[in-house]
C-alpha positions in Angstrom: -186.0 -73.0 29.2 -182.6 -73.3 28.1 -181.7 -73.5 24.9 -184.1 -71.2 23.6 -181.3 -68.8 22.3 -182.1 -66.0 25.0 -179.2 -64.3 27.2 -179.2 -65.1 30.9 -180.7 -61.7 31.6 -183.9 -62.3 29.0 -184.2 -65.6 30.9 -184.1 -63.9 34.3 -186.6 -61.9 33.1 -188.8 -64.1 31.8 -188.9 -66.2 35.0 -188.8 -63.3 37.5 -191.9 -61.7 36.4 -193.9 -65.3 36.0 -192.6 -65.2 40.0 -194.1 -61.7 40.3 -197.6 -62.3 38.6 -197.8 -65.4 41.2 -196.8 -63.9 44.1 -199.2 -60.8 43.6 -202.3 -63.1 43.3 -201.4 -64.9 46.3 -200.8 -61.8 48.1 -204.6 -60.6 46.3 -206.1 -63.7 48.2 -204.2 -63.6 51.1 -205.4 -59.9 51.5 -209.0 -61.3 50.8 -208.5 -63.5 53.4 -207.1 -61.8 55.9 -204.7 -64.2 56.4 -201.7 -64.0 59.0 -199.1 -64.7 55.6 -199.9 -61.7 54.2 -196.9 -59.6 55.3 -194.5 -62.3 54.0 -196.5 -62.2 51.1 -196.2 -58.7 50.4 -192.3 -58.9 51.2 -191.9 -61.3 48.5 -193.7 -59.3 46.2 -192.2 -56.2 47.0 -188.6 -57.5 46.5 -189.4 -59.3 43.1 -190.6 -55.5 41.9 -187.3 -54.4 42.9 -185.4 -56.7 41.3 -187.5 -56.8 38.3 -186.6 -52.8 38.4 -183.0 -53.5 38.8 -182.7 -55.6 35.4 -184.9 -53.1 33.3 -183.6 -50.0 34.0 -179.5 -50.5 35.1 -177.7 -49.6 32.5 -174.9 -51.1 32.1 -177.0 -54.0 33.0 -176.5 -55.4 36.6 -174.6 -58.2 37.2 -177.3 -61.4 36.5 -175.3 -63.5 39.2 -174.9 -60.7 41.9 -178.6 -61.0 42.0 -178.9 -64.6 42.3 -178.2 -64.8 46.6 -181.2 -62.1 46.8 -183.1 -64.7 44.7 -182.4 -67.3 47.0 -183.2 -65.0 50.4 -186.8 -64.8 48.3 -187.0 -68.2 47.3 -186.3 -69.0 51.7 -189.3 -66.9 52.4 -191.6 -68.8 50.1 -193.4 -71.2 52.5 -197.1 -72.1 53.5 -199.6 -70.2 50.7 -196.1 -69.1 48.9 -194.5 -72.5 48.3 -195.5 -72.3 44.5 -193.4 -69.2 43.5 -190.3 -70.8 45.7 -189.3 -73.2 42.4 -189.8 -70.3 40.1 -187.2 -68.2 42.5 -185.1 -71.2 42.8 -184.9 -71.4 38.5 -184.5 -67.9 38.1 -181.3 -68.0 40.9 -179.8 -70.5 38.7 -180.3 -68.6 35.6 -178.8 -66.0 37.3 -175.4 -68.1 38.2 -175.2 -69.2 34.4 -175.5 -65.8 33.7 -172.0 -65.0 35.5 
């Protein structure tokens, strides 16, 4: 993704909600499936909203690298049935670091 002429917080954006769409059809199967990662899964989910919150609606914008630790406190979480939003977390972290 770099070098596509965005700023860091279009970027973040862009990456955090393609985590978000992910992790909320997980948490639709999981939910299905009654299965024991579904709290997790709703954790993650829950905190992607609210950062996805933070960047559309703080003005001034919030600082893109204060946001990068929560990120990587998501990203920790992501295991079993949620392993393929971890990378996505893990990019959008960095983004938010080059955003600083």
């Amino acid at each position: 993704m770099e070098g596509m002429g965005t700023n860091p917080r279009e970027e973040l954006l862009r990456v955090v909600t393609a985590a978000r769409d992910q992790a909320k059809t997980i948490l639709a199967t999981l939910e299905q499936q009654g299965h024991p990662q579904t709290s997790e899964s709703n954790g993650v989910y829950f905190g992607l909203v609210t950062i996805l919150k933070q960047l559309r609606t703080l003005e001034p914008a919030p600082a893109v690298a204060g946001l990068a630790s929560e990120l990587e406190q998501l990203a920790g979480l992501c295991v079993g049935k949620l392993a393929p939003v971890e990378s996505l977390l893990r990019e959008a972290a960095r983004v938010a670091r080059r955003g600083s």
